[in-house]
C-alpha positions as CSV (number, residue, x, y, z in Angstrom):
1,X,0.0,0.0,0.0
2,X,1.3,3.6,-0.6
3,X,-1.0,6.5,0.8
4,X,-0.4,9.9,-1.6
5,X,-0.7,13.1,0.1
6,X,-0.8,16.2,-2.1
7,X,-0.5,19.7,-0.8
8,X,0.0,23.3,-2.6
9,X,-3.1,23.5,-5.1
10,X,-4.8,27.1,-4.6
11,X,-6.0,30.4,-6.3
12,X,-3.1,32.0,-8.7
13,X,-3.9,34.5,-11.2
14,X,-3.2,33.8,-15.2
15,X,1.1,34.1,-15.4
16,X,1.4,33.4,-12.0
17,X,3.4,30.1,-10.1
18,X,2.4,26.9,-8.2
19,X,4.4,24.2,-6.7
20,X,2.6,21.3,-5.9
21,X,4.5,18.4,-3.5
22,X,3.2,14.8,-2.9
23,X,4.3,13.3,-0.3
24,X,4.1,9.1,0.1
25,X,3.8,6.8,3.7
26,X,6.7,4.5,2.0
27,X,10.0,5.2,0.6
28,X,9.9,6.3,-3.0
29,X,13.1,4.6,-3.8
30,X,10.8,1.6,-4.4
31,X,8.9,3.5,-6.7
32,X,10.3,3.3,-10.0
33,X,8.2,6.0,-11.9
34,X,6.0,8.6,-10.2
35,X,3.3,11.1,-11.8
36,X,0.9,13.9,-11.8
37,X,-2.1,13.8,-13.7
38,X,-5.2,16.3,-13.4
39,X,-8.6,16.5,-14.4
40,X,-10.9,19.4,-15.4
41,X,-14.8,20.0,-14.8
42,X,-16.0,17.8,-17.3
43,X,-13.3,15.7,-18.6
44,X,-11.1,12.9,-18.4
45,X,-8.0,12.6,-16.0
46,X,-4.6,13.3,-18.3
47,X,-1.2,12.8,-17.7
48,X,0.7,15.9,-16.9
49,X,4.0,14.7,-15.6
50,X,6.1,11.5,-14.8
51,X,9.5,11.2,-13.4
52,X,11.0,7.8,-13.1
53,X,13.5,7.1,-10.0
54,X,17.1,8.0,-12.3
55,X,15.3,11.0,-13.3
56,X,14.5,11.2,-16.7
57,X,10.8,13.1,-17.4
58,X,7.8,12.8,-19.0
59,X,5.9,16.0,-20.0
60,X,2.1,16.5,-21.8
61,X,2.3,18.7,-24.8
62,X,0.5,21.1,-23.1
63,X,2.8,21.6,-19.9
64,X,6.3,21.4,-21.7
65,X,8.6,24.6,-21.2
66,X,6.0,25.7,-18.2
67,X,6.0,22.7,-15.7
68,X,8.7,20.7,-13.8
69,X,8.6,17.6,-12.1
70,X,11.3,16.3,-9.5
71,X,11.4,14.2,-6.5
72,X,13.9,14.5,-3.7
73,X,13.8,10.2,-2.6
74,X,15.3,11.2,1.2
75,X,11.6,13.5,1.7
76,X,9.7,10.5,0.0
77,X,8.1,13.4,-1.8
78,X,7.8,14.1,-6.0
79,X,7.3,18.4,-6.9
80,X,5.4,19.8,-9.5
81,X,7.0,23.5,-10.4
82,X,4.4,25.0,-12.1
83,X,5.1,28.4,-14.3
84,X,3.5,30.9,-16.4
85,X,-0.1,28.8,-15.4
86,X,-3.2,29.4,-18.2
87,X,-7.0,29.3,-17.0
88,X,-6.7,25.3,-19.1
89,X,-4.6,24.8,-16.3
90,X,-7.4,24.7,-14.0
91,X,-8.1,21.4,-12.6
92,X,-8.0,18.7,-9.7
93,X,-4.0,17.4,-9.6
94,X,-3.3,14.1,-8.7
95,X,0.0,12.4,-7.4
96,X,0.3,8.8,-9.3
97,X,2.4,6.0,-8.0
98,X,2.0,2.8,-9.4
99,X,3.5,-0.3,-7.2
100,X,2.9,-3.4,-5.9
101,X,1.0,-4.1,-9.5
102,X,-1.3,-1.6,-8.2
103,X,-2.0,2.1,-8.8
104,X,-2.2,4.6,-5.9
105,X,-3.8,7.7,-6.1
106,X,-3.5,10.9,-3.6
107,X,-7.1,12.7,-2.9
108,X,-5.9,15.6,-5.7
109,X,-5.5,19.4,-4.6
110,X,-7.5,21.9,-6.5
111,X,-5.5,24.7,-8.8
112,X,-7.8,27.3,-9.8
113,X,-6.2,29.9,-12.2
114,X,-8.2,33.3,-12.6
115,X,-7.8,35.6,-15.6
């Protein structure tokens, strides 16, 4: 089992900065690849982000050049640097781990961005 606790979602205006942290009951260093995925009113949950443990990233279309994932594997915890934030930006974010052959989700933190 790995419990997901995200933290850091809130109200930022259009241009503005978020960094959202997820932070996991387990050791991460048994977590080969880690994510962030969000979902808007209305539609399907998408991939934003996924770092495996060496460090290499994944990015969405949509995020590249604005977002940056990293995890720090001594805090157990995976970041989500988010810049220059558009209102399509607005969603729930959720922290992904899969392991165990299972997938873990946190309980998501809202980002709202107003224009």
């Amino acid at each position: 089992q790995v419990q997901l606790r995200e933290s850091g979602g809130g109200l930022v205006q259009a241009g503005g900065s978020l960094t959202l942290s997820c932070e996991a009951s387990r050791s991460i260093r048994t977590i080969v690849n880690m994510g962030w995925y969000r979902q808007a009113a209305g539609k399907q949950r998408e991939l934003v982000a996924h770092i495996s443990y060496g460090g290499s990233t994944f990015y969405a279309d949509s995020v590249k050049g604005r977002f940056t994932i990293s995890r720090d594997n001594a805090k157990n915890t995976i970041y989500l640097q988010m810049n220059s934030l558009k209102a399509e930006d607005k969603a729930v974010y959720y922290c992904w781990a899969p392991w165990g052959g299972d997938n873990f989700w946190g309980q998501g933190t809202q980002v709202t961005v107003s224009s």
